[in-house]
N, C-alpha and C positions, 0 to 999 in steps of 0.2 A: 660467448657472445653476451655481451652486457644488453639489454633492452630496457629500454625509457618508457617513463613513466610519464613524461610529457614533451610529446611528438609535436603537438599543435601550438601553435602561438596565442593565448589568450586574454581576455582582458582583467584589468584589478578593479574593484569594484569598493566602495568606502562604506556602501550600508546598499539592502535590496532597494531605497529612494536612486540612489547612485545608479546601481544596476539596471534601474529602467528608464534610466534619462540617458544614459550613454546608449542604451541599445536603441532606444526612440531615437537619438541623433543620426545614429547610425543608419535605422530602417524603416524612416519618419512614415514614407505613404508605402511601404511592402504591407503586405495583410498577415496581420498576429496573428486570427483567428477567422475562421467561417464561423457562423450563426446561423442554422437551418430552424426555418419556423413553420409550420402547418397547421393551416388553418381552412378547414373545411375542403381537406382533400387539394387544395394549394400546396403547394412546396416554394416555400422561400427565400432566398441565401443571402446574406449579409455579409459583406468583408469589412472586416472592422482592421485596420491600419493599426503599427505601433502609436501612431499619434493618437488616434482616437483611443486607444484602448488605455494609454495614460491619462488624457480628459476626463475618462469615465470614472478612473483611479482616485483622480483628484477630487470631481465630481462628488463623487459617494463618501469620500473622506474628509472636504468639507461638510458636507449634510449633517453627516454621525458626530462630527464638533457641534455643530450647531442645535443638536438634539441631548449636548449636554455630556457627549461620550466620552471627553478628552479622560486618557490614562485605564479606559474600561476596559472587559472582556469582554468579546463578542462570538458569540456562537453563529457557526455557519452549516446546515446541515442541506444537501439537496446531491439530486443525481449531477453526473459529470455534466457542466454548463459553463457558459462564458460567466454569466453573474456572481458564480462561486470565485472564479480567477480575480475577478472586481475587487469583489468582498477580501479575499486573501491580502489581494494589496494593499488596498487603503486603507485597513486596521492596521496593517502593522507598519505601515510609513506615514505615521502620526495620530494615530486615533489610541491603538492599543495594544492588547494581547488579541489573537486571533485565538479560535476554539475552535478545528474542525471535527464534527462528530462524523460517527460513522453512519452514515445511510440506512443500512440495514437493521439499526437500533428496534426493540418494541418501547414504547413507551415508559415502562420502570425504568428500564438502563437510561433515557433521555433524563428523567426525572433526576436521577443520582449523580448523573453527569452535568447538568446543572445545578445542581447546589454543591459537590466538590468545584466546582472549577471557580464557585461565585462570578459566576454570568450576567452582567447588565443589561445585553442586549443578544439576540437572538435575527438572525437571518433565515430565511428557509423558501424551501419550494412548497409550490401549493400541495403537493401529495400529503404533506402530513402538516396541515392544519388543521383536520381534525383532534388528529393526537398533541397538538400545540394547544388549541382551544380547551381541551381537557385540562391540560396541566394549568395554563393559564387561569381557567375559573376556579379551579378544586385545591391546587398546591398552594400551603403558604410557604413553604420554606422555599421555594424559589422565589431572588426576586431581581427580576427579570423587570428592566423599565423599558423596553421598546420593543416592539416585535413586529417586525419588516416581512412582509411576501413579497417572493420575489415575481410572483406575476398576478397579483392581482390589484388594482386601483384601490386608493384609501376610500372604506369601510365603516370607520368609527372602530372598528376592531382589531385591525391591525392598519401600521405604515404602507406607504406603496413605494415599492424599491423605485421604481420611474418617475415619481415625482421625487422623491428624494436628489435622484441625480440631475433632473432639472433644479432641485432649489437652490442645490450647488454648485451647478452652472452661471444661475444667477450673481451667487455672491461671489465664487468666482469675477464675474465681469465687474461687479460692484468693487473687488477688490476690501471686501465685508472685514470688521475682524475675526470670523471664522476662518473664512480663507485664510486669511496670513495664518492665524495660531497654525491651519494645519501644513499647507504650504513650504512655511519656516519651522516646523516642528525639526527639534533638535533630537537624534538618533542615538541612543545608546544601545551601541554594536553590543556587547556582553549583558543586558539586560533581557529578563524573558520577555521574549516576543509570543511563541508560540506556542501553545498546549496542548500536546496530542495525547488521546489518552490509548492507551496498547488493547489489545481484542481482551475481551472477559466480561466478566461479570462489575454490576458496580461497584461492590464492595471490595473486590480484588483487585481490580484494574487498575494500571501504574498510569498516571499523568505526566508525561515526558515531556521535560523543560528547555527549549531550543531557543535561539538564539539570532541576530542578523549572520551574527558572524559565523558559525553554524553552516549556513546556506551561500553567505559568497565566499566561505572558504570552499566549499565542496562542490557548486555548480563547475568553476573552473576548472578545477582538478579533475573530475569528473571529462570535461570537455577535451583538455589536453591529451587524452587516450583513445576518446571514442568521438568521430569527427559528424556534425550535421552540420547545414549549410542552406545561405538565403535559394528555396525552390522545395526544400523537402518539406513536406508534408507529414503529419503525426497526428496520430488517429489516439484521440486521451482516450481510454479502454479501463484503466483499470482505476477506483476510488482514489477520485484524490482528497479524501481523509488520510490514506496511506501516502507517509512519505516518500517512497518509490513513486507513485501514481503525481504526486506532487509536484517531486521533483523534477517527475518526465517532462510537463509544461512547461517550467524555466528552464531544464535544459535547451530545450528546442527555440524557447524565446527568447534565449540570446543568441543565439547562432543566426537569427533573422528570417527562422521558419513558420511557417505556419500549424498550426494547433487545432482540427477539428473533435466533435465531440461523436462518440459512439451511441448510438442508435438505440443498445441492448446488446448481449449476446450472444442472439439469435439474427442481427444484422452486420455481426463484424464483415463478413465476407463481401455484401452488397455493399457497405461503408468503405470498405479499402478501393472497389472500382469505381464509389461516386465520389470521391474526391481526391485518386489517386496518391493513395497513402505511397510513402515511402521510407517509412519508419515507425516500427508498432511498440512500444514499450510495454511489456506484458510477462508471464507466467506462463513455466511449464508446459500449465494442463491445455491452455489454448495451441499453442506448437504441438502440443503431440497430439492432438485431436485432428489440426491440420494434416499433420503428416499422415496420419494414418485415414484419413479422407484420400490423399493425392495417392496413397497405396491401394487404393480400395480401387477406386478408377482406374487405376495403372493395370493394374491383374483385371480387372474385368474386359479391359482392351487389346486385353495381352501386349501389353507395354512395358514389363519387367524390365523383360532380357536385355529390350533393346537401351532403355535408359538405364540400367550398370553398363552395359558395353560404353555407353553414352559418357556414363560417369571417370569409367579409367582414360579414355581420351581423352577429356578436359583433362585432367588431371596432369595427363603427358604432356600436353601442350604447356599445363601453366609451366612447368618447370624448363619452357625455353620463351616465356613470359610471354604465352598469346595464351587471352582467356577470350573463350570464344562459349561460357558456361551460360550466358543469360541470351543465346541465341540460338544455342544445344535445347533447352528446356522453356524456351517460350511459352509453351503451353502450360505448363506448371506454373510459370509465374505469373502467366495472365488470368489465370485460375483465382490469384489472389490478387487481382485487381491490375494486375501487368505492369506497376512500377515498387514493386516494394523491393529495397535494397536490404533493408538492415531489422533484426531482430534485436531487442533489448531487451535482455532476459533474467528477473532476479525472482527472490521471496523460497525456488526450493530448485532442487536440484536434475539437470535435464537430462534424460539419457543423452550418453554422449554420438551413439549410433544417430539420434536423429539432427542434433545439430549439426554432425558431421555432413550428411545427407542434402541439409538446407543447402549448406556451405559449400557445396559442391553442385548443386541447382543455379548458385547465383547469387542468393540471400544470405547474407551475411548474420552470423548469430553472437553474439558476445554477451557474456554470463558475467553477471557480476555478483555480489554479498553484501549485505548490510544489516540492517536494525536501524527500525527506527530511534534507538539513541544514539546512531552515530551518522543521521541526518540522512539518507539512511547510508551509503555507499562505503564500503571499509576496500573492496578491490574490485577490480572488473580489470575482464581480459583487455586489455589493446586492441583497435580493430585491424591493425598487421601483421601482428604474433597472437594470433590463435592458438591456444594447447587444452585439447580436447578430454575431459575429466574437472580440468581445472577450473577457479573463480579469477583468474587473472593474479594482475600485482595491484599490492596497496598501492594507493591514489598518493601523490606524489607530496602531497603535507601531512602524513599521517605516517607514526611509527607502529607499523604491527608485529606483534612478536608473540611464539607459542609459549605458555606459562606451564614452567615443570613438563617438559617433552619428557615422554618412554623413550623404551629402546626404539622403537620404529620415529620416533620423531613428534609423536602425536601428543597436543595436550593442548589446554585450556588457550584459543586467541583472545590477546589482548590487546588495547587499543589505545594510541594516547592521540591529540592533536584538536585541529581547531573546529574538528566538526562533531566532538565529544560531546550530548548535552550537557546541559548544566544539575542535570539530579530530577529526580523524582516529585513532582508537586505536593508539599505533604507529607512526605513520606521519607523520615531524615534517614531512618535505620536500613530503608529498603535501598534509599543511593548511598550509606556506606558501605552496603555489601555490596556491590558491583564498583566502585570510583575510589581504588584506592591508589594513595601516589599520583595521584595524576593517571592512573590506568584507567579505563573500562576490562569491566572483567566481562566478556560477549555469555558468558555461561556456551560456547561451542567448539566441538573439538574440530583439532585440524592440523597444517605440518604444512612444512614449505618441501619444495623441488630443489635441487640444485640450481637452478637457473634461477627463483625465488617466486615462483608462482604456487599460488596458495589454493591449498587444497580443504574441503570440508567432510569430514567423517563422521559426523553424526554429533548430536546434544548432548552438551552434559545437564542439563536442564530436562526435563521428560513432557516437553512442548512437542503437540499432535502437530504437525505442518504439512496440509492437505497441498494436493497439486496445484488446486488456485490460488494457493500461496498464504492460505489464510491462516495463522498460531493460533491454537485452541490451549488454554493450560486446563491440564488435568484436575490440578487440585480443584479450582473452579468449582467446576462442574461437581468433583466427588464431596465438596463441602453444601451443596444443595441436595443432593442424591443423602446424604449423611444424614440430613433433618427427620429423614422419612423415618416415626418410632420405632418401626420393625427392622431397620434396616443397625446392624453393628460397623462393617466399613463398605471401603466401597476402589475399587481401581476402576479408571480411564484411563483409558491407550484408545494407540489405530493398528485396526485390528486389519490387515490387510488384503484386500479386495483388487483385484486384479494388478492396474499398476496406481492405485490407490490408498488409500486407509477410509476408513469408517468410524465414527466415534463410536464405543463400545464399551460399556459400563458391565464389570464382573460387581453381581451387589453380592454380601453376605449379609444374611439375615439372619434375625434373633430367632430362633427356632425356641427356644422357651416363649416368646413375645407372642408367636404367631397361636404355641398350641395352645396358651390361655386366652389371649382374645379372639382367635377364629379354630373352635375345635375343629370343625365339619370339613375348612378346607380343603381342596386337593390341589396337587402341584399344580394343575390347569390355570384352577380361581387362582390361587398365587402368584401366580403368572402372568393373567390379566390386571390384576389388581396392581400389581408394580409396573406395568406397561402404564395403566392409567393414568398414575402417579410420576412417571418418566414425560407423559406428553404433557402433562402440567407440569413441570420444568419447563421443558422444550421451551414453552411458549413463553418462558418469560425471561428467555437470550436469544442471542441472532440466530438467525436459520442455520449460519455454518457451524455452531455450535451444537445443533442439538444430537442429541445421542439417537442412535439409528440401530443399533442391536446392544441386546442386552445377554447375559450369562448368570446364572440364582445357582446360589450356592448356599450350604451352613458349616463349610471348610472355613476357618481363617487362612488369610491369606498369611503367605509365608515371610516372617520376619526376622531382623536379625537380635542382638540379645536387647540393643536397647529399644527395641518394637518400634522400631522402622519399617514400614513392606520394602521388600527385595524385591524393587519393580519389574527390572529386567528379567530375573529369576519366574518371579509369579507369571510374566507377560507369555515369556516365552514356553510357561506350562501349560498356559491356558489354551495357546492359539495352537496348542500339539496337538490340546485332549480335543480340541472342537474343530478341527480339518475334516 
């Protein structure tokens, strides 16, 4: 049985301006997004319409002409919010390059992150103004000509996103020559538009060069497999810095659904019953935390037995096509807010027990893969041919093929097609290693099915990839850990904790280093001394980065003759000797 890659009829799109005038035409007054605002214990809610929500597009993308921005890069940093979706669009349908940083940045990475990307302007939420106003007074090498809060009134010290969108409303109506530049701005589909930069440190971290074309090749594709629809509701949960997190908004906003914004992590649950989520685009580690919430309740109600009994009858019935699973399990679904259908699930990989589990409660789970260089989606299951282990089939414009398969099938996926980026900002030698031929080389192993559904087996790359879906590269971290004088080298792995990893740093140190500059030492002092030195690290990369246990050693790590460490080798020594 041959299965398609594109089940759903969808639309062509000529640049992302195109994409959101056709879906406007389509969804003029449906509501794109809610807007919850509180203020002094009030709770708010705004429906902002496709029509409005393009106003504001144009709005904002006149202003930023008119402040001088035409061809700029604009940095955009803030939690999930409607303002950040604003900002996405109207820099990159006619103002500029878009730059979205990642949230959880400390201040050096912000710093580094603007002057590689050569940033002109800067948007952001009020939370880290302070750390704006820093950079702003103290750094020259960034330079930065406008800097926009997105919620507070013009200052003298910074722009006010609200009036900005009022001024170009104005010229808008004026029919200004701002307006028209940006209005009639002419669209180069193959041109960098966007500039993400990959998790890491400043100095290591790839700036990944994307495209229009990039995103309306892949929105559609993407859609043709997995279906949403004008009423669904989509709860934005995960950073939309990350292309996944990104993507999930324009997915959902061409289909003609609506896009609320997550609360925190500790409100997902109250979030999916106040606005009757029905489509959570997300990771792993939040589904299995569910799932083993609904198991935790289930055994303390003594509700096992009876929902597997529960589960094989549905089961029988589907197979003479009465599904009667989302009225079997009510209770479970209303647990999670009582209308959620569909799980969207990328970034690592899910046991398949518990997708399995969803999907026979009701809710729907489809597993997809990508990289952010390849915008990000390379395959995602179908949502009517489900195959449990697997990431789906490549998206229907995309040639994926495994490079040098073993006897079992397995080796390097690679990638060609029109949602490939365009290379590395910067960094010529680092996109000839992965862009050859017209290839992406994913650095990941994998192997197809007979039927052609594509399976992932692990990195060939030695990228930490936590439940929440976060890539931590090791070198990274082991080239700061490296600086410390005492210290000779250094491994980072995940070092494996329950159904987790942990970042964990084996340091070898200079044992000559140590006995001359600290006779008296004892393994204790040594020990606290390089914890101290580890938490000054810590603090100067993102939280998910920091290292959480450590291993002191004055063994060399085991290498091979041209003094490579044998990572997998040393890894899997370490984690025997310290069980």
């Amino acid at each position: 049985m041959k299965i398609k890659n594109d089940v759903y009829k969808t639309d062509h799109y000529d640049n992302l301006r195109d994409m959101m005038n056709k879906t406007t035409e389509k969804f003029s007054d449906k509501t794109a997004f809610i807007v919850k605002t509180k203020k002094e214990e009030k709770i708010n809610y705004r429906n902002v319409t496709f029509k409005e929500f393009r106003e504001d597009v144009d709005s904002l993308g006149t202003a930023l002409i008119s402040l001088g921005l035409k061809n700029a890069r604009v940095v955009v940093i803030s939690p999930n919010r409607y303002e950040w979706c604003v900002t996405y669009m109207a820099v990159v349908n006619g103002v500029g390059v878009i730059v979205p940083l990642d949230r959880s940045l400390p201040g050096n990475e912000m710093q580094g992150m603007l002057e590689r990307s050569q940033a002109d302007a800067i948007i952001f939420d009020k939370k880290y103004k302070e750390t704006i106003r820093e950079l702003k007074n103290n750094c020259e090498t960034i330079n930065i000509k406008n800097y926009i809060c997105m919620d507070d009134e013009e200052d003298g010290e910074f722009l006010s996103y609200s009036k900005l969108l009022e001024k170009g409303r104005e010229m808008i109506k004026e029919k200004s020559k701002n307006a028209e530049t940006y209005l009639n701005a002419e669209i180069d589909i193959d041109k960098m538009s966007i500039l993400l930069f990959t998790s890491g440190t400043t100095s290591l971290s790839k700036a990944v060069m994307l495209t229009h074309r990039n995103l309306i090749e892949q929105i559609p594709a993407l859609r043709a497999i997995l279906d949403a629809w004008p009423g669904d509701v989509s709860l934005s949960f995960l950073p939309l810095h990350h292309t996944f997190g990104s993507l999930g908004v324009w997915y959902i906003y061409v289909a003609g659904a609506t896009t609320v914004f997550c609360d925190g992590l500790k409100h997902i649950q109250e979030n999916l019953k106040e606005y009757g989520v029905t489509v959570l685009v997300t990771v792993p580690l939040l589904i299995e935390n569910m799932y083993k919430k609904i198991m935790k309740t289930l055994e303390k109600e003594g509700k096992i037995d009876t929902v597997n009994k529960g589960r094989k009858i549905a089961n029988g019935l589907e197979k003479l096509h009465i599904n009667v699973r989302r009225k079997l399990f009510k209770d479970i679904i209303d647990a999670l807010g009582g209308k959620l259908r569909i799980f969207v699930v990328g970034a690592a990989a899910l046991d398949k027990e518990i997708s399995k589990a969803f999907n026979e409660f009701g809710i729907l789970v489809c597993q997809g893969y990508g990289l952010t260089e390849t915008s990000p989606v390379v395959a995602a299951e179908p949502d009517k041919h489900i195959k449990y282990g697997s990431v789906g089939f490549p998206l229907r414009n995309l040639q994926v093929e495994i490079n040098e398969p073993n006897e079992e099938g397995i080796g390097e996926i690679k990638v060609k097609g029109p949602s490939v980026m365009l290379g590395y900002y910067g960094m010529p030698e680092e996109t000839a290693n992965v862009l050859k031929d017209g290839w992406f080389y994913t650095g990941d192993l994998g192997y197809f099915d007979k039927q052609g559904y594509l399976y992932i087996t692990g990195r060939k790359k030695d990228v930490i990839v936590l439940k929440n879906g976060k890539n931590i590269y090791p070198d990274e971290i082991e080239s700061l850990i490296n600086k410390l004088e005492y210290v000779s080298e250094t491994l980072v792995f995940g070092y494996p904790k329950e159904d987790d990893l942990i970042v964990t740093a084996k340091i070898v140190y200079n044992k000559d280093y140590i006995e001359e500059n600290y006779k008296d030492m004892t393994k204790e002092d040594l020990q606290n001394m390089i914890w101290t030195d580890i938490k000054q690290i810590n603090s100067t990369v993102a939280g998910y980065q920091h290292v959480k246990k450590i291993i002191i050693t004055n063994e060399p790590l085991i290498k091979t003759t041209t003094a490579k460490v044998k990572r997998f080798i040393e890894i899997k020594k370490t984690i025997d000797e310290n069980k």
